[in-house]
PAVORO-434623 format. One record per residue: residue number from 1; x, y, z of N, C-alpha, C, CB in turn. Coordinates in steps of 0.001 Angstrom, whole numbers, padded with zeros to 6 digits, always signed. Atoms other than C-alpha are relative to their C-alpha. Glycine has a CB too. Example, Ala and Ser with C-alpha at 12.3 -4.5 7.8 and 13.67 -1.06 7.14 Angstrom:
2
<pt nr="1" n_X="+000890" n_Y="-001190" n_Z="+000000" ca_X="+012300" ca_Y="-004500" ca_Z="+007800" c_X="+000900" c_Y="+001200" c_Z="+000000" cb_X="-000992" cb_Y="+000027" cb_Z="+001246"/>
<pt nr="2" n_X="-000820" n_Y="-001190" n_Z="-000060" ca_X="+013670" ca_Y="-001060" ca_Z="+007140" c_X="-000770" c_Y="+001090" c_Z="+000730" cb_X="+000414" cb_Y="+000462" cb_Z="-001415"/>
END
This chain:
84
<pt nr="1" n_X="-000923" n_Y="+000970" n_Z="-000539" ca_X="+058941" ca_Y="+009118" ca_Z="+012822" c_X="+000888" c_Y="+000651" c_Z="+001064" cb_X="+000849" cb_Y="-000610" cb_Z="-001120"/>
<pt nr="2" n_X="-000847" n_Y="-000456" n_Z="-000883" ca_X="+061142" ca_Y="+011347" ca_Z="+014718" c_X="-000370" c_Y="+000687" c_Z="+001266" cb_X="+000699" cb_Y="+000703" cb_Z="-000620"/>
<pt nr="3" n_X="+000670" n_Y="-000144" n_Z="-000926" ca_X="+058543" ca_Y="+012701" ca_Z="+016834" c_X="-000400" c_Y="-001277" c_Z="+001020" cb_X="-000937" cb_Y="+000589" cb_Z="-000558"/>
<pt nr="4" n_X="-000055" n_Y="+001581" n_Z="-000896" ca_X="+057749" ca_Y="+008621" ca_Z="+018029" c_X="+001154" c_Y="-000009" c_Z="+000388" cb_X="-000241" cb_Y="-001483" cb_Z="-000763"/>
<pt nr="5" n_X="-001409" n_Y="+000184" n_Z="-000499" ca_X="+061651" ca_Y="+008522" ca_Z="+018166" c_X="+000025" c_Y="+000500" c_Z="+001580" cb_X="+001101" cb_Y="+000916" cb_Z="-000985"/>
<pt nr="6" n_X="-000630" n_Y="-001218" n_Z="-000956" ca_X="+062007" ca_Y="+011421" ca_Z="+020618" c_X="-000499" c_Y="-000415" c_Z="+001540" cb_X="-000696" cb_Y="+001760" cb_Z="-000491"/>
<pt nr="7" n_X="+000838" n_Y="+000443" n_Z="-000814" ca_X="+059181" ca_Y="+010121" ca_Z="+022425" c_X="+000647" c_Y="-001256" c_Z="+001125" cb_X="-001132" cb_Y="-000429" cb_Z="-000927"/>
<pt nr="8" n_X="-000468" n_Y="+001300" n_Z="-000574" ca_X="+060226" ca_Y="+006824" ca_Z="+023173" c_X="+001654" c_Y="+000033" c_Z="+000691" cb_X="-000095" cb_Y="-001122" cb_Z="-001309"/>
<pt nr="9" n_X="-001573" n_Y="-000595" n_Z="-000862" ca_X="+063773" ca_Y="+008081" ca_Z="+024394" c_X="-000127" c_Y="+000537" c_Z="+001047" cb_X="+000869" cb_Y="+001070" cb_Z="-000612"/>
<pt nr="10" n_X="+000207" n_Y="-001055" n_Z="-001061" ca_X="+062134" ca_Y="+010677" ca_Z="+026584" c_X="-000693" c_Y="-001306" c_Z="+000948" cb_X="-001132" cb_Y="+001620" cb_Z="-000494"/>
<pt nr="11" n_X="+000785" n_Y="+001085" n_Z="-001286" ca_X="+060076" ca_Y="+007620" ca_Z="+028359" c_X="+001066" c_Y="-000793" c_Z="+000144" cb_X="-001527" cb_Y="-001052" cb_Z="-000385"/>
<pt nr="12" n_X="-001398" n_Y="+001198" n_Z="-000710" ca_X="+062950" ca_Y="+005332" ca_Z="+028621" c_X="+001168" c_Y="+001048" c_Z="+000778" cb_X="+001141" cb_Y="-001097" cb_Z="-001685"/>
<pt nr="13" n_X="-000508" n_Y="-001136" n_Z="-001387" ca_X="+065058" ca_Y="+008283" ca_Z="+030164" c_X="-000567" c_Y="-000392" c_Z="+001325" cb_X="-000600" cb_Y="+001707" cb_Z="-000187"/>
<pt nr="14" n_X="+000971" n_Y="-000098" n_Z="-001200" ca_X="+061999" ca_Y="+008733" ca_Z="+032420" c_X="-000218" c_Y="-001306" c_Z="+001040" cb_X="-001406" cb_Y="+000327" cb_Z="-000633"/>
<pt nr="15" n_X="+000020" n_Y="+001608" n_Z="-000005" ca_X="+061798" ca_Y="+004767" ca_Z="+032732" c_X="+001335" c_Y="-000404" c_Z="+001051" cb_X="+000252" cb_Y="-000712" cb_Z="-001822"/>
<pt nr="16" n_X="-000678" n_Y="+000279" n_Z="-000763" ca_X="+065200" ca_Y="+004618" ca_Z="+033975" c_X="+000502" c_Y="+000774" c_Z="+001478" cb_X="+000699" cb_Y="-000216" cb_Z="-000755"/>
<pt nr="17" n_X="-000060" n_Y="-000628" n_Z="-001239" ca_X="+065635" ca_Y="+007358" ca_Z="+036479" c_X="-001597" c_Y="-000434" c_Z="+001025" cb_X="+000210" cb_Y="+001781" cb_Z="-000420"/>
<pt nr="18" n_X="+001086" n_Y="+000767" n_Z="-001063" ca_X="+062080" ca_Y="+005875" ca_Z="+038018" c_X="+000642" c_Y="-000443" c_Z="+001293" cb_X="-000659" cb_Y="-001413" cb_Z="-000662"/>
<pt nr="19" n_X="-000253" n_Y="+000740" n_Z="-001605" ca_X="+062279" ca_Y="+005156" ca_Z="+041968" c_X="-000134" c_Y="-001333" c_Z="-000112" cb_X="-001078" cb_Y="+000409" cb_Z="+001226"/>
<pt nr="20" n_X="+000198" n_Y="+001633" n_Z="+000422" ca_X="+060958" ca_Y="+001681" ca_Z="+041304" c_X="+000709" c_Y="-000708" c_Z="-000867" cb_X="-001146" cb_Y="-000270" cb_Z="-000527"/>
<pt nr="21" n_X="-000737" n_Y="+000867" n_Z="+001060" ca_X="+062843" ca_Y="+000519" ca_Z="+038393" c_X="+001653" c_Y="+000435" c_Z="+000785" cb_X="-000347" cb_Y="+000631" cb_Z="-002050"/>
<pt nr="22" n_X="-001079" n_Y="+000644" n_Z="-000272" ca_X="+065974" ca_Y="+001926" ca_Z="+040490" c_X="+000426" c_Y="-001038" c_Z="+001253" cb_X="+000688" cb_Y="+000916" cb_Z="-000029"/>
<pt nr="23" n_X="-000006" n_Y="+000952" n_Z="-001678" ca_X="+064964" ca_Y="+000022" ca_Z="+043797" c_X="+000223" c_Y="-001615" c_Z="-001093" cb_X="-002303" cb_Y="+000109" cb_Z="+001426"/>
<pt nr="24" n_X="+000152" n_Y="+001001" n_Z="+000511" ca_X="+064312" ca_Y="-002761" ca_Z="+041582" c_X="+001089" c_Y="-000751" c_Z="-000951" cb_X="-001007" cb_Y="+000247" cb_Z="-000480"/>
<pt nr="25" n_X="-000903" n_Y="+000757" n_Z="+000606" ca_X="+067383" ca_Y="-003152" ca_Z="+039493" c_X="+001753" c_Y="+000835" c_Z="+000949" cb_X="-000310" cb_Y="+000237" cb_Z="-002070"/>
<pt nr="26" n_X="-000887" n_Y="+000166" n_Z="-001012" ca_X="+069529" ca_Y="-002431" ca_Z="+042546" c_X="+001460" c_Y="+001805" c_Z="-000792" cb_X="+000703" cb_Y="-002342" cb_Z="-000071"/>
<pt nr="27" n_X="-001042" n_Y="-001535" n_Z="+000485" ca_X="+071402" ca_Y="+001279" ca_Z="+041676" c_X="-000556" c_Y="+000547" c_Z="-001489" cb_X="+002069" cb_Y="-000485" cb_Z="-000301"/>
<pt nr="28" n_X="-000373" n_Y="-000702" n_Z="+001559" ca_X="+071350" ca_Y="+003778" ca_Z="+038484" c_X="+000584" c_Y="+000093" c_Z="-000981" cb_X="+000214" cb_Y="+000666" cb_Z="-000137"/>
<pt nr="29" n_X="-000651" n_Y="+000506" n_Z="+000967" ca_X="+073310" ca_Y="+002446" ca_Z="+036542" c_X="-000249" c_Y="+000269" c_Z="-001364" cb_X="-000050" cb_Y="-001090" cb_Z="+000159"/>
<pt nr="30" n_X="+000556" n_Y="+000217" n_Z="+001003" ca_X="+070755" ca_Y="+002198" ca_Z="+033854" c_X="-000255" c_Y="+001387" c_Z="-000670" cb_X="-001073" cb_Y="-000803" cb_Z="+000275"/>
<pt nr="31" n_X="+000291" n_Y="-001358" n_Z="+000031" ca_X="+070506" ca_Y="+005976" ca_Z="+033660" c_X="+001142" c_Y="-000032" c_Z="-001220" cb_X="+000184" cb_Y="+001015" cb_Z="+001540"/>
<pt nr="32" n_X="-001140" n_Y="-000283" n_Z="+001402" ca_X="+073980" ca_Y="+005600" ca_Z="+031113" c_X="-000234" c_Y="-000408" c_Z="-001038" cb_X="+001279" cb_Y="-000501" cb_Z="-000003"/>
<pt nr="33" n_X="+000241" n_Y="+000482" n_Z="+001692" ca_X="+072581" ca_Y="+003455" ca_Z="+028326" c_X="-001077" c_Y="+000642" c_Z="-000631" cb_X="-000365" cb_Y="-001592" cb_Z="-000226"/>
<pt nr="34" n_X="+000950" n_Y="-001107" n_Z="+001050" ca_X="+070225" ca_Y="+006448" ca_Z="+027425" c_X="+000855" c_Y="+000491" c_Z="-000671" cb_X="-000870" cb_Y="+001259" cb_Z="+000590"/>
<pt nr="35" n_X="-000707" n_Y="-000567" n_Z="+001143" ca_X="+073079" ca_Y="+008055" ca_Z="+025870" c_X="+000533" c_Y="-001296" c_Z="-001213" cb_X="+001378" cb_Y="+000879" cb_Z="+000716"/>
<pt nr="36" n_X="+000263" n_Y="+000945" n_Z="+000714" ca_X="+073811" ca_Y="+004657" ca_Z="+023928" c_X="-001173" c_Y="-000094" c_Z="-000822" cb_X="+000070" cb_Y="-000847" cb_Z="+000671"/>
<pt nr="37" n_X="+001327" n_Y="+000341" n_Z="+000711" ca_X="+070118" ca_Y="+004471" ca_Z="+022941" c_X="+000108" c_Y="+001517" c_Z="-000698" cb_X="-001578" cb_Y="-000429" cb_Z="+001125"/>
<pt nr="38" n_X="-000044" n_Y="-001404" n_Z="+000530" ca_X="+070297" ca_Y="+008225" ca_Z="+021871" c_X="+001066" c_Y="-000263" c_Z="-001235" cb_X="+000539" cb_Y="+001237" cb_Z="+001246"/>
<pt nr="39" n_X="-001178" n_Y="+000241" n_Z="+000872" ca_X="+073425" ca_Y="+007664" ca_Z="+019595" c_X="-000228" c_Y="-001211" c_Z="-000714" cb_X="+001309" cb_Y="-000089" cb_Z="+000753"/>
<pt nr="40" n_X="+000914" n_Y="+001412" n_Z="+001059" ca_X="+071501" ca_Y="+004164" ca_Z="+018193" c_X="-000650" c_Y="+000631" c_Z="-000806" cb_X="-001221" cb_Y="-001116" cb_Z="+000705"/>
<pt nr="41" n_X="+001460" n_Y="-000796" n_Z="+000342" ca_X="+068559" ca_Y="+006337" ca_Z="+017490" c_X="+000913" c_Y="+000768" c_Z="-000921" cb_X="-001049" cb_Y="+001002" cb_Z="+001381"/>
<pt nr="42" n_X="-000068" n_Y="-001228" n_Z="+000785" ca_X="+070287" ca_Y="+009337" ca_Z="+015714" c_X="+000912" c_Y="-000986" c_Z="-001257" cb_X="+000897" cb_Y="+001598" cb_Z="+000926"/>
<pt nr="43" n_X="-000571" n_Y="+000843" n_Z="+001262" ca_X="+072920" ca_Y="+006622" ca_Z="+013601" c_X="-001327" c_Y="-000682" c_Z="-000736" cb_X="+001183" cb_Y="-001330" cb_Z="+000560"/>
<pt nr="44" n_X="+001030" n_Y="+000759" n_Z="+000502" ca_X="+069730" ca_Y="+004548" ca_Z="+012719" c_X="-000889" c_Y="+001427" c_Z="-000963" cb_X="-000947" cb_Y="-000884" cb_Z="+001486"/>
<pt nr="45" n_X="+000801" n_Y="-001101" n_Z="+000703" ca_X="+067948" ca_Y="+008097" ca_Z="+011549" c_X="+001209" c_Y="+000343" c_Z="-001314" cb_X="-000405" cb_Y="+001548" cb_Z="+001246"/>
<pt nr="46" n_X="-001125" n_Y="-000101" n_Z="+000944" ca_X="+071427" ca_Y="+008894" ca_Z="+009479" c_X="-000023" c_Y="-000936" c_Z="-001237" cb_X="+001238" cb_Y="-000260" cb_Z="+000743"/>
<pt nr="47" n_X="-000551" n_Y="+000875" n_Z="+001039" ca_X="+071718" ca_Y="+005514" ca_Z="+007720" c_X="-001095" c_Y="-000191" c_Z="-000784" cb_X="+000621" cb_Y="-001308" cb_Z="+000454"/>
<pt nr="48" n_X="+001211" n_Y="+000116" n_Z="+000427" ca_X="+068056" ca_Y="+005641" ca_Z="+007343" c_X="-000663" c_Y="+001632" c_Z="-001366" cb_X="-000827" cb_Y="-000149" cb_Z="+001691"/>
<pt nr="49" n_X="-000365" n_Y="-000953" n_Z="+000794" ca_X="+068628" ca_Y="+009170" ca_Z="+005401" c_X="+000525" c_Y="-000020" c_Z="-001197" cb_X="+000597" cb_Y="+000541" cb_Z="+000491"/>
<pt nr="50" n_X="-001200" n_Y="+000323" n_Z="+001270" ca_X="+071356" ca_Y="+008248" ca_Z="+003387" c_X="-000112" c_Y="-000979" c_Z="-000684" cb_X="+001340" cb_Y="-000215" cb_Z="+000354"/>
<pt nr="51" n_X="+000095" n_Y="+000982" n_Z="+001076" ca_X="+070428" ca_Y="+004863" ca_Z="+002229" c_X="-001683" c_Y="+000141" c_Z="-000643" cb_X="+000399" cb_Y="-001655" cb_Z="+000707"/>
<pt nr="52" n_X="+001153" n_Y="-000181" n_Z="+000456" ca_X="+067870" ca_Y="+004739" ca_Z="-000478" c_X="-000821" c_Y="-001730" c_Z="+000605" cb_X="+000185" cb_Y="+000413" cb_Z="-001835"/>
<pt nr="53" n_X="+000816" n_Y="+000870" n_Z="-000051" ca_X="+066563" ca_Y="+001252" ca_Z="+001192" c_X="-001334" c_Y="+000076" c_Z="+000895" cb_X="+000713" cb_Y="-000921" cb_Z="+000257"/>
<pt nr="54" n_X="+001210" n_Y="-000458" n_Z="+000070" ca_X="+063185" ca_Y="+001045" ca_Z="+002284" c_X="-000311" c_Y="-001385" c_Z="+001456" cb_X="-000852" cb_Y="-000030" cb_Z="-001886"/>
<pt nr="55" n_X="+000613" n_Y="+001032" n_Z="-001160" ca_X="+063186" ca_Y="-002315" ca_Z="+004755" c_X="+000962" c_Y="+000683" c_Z="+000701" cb_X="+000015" cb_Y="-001858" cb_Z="-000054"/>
<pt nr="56" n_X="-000695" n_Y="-000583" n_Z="-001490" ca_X="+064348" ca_Y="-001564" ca_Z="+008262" c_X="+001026" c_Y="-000947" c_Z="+000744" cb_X="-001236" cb_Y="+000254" cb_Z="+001177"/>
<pt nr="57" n_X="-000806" n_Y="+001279" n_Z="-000662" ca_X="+065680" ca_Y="-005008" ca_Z="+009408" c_X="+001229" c_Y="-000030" c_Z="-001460" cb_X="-001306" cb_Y="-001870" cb_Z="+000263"/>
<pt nr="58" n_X="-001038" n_Y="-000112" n_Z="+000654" ca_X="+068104" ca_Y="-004506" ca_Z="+006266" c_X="+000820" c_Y="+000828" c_Z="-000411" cb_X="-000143" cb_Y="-000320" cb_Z="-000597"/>
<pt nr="59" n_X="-000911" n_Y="-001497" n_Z="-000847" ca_X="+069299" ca_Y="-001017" ca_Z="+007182" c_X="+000717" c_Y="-000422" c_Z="+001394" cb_X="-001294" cb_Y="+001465" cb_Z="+000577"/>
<pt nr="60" n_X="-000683" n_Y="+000217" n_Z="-001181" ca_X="+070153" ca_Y="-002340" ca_Z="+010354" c_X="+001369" c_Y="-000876" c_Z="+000102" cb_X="-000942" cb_Y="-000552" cb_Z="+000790"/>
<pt nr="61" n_X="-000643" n_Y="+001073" n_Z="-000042" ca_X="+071841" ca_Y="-005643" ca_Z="+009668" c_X="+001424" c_Y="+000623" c_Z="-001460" cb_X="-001303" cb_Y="-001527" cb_Z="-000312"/>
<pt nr="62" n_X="-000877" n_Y="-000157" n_Z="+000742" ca_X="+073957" ca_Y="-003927" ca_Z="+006733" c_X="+000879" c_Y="+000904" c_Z="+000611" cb_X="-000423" cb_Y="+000293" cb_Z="-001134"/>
<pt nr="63" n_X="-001081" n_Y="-000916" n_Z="-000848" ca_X="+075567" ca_Y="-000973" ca_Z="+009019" c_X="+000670" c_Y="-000507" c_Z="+001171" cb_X="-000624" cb_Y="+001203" cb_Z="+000526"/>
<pt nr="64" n_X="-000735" n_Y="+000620" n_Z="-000553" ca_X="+078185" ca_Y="-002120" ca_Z="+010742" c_X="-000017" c_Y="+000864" c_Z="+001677" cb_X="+001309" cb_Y="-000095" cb_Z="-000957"/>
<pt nr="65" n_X="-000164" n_Y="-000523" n_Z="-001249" ca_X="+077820" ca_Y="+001081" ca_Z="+013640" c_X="-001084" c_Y="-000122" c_Z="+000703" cb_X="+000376" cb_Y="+001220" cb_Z="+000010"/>
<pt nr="66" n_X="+001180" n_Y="+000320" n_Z="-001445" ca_X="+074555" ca_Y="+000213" ca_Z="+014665" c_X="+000030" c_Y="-001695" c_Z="-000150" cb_X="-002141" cb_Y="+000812" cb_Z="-000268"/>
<pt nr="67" n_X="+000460" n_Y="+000932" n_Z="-000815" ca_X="+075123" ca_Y="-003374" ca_Z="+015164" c_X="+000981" c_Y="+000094" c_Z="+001360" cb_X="-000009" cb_Y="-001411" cb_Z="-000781"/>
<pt nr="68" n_X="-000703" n_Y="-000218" n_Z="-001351" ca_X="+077974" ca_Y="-002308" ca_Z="+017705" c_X="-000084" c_Y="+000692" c_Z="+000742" cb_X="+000894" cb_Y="+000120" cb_Z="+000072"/>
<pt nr="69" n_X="+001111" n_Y="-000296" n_Z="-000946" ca_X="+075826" ca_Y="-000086" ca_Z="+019204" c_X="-000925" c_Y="-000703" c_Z="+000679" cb_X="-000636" cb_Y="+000619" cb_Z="-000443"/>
<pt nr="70" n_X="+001327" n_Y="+000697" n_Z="+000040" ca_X="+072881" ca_Y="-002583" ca_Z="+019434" c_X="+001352" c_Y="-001357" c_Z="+001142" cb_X="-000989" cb_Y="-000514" cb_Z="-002238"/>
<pt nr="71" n_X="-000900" n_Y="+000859" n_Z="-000567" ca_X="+076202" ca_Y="-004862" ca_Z="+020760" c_X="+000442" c_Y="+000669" c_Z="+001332" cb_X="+001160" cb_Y="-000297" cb_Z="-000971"/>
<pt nr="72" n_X="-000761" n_Y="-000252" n_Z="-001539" ca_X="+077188" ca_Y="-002678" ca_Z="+023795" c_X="-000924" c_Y="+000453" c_Z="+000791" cb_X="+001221" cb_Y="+001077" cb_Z="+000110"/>
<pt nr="73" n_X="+001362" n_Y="+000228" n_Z="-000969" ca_X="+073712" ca_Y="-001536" ca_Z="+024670" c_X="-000658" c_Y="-000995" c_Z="+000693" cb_X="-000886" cb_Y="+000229" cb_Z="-000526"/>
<pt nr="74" n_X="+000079" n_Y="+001659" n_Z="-000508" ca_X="+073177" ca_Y="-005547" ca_Z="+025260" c_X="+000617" c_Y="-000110" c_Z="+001387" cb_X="+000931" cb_Y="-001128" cb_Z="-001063"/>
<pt nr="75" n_X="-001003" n_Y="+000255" n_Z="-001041" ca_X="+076280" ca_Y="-005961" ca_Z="+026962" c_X="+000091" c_Y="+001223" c_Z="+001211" cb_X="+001443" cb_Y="-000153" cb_Z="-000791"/>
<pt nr="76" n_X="+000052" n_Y="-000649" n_Z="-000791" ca_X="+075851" ca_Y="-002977" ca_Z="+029284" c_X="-000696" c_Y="+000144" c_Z="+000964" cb_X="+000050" cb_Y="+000581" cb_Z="-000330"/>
<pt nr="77" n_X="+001685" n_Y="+000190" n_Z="-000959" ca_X="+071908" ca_Y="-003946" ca_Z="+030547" c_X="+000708" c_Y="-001617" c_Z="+000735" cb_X="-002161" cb_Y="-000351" cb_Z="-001519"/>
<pt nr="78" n_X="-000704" n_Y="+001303" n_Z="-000925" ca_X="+073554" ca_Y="-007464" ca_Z="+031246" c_X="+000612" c_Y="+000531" c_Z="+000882" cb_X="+001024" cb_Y="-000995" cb_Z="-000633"/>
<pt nr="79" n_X="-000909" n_Y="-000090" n_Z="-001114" ca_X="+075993" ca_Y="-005868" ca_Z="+033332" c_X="-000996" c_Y="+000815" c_Z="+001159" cb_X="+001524" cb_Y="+000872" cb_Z="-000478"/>
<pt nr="80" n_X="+000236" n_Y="-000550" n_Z="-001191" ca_X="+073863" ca_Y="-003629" ca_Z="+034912" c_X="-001158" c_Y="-000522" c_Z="+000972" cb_X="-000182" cb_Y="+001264" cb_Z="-000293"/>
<pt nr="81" n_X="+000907" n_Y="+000896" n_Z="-000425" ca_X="+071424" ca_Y="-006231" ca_Z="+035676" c_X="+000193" c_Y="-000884" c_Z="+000796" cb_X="-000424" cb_Y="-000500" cb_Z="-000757"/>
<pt nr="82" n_X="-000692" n_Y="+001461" n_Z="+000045" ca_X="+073421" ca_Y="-009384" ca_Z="+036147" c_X="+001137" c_Y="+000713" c_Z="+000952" cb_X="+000569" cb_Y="-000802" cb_Z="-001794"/>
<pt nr="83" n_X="-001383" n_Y="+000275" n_Z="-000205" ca_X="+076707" ca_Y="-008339" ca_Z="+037449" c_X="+000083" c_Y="+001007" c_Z="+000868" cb_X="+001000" cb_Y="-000011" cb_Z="-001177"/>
<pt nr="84" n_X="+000161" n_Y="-000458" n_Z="-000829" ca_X="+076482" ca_Y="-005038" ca_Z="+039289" c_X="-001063" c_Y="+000210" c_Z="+000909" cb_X="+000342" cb_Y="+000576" cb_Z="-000284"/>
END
């Protein structure tokens, strides 16, 4: 699991510094909500440690720091999409 994790962080990094994705969503912006997604990722590995539960959609929805993670990573792609 943490090897897919790492993975999928390292391509969305890669994803957002892309020439095309930054011509395309107008500046770099998007380059900051890797550290957001990084700090999702490592709380989600934590709560996923510590609690003995076993579904994933009810690890998520019971920790209160990754839904306000999952809440400003939202609100941050809107902005950098939409607004700047």
């Amino acid at each position: 699991m943490y090897l897919f994790m790492g993975m999928a962080i390292m391509f969305y990094a890669l994803w957002c510094g892309d020439e095309q994705t930054v011509q395309r969503m107008g500046g770099s912006g998007q380059v900051w909500t890797v550290v957001i997604l990084i700090a999702l990722a490592l709380r989600y590995i934590l709560v996923i440690e510590t609690d003995a539960c076993a579904d994933p959609i009810e690890v998520i929805f019971k920790d209160k720091g990754l839904i306000w993670l999952g809440i400003i990573y939202v609100i941050n792609m809107f902005g950098i999409m939409y607004v700047f």
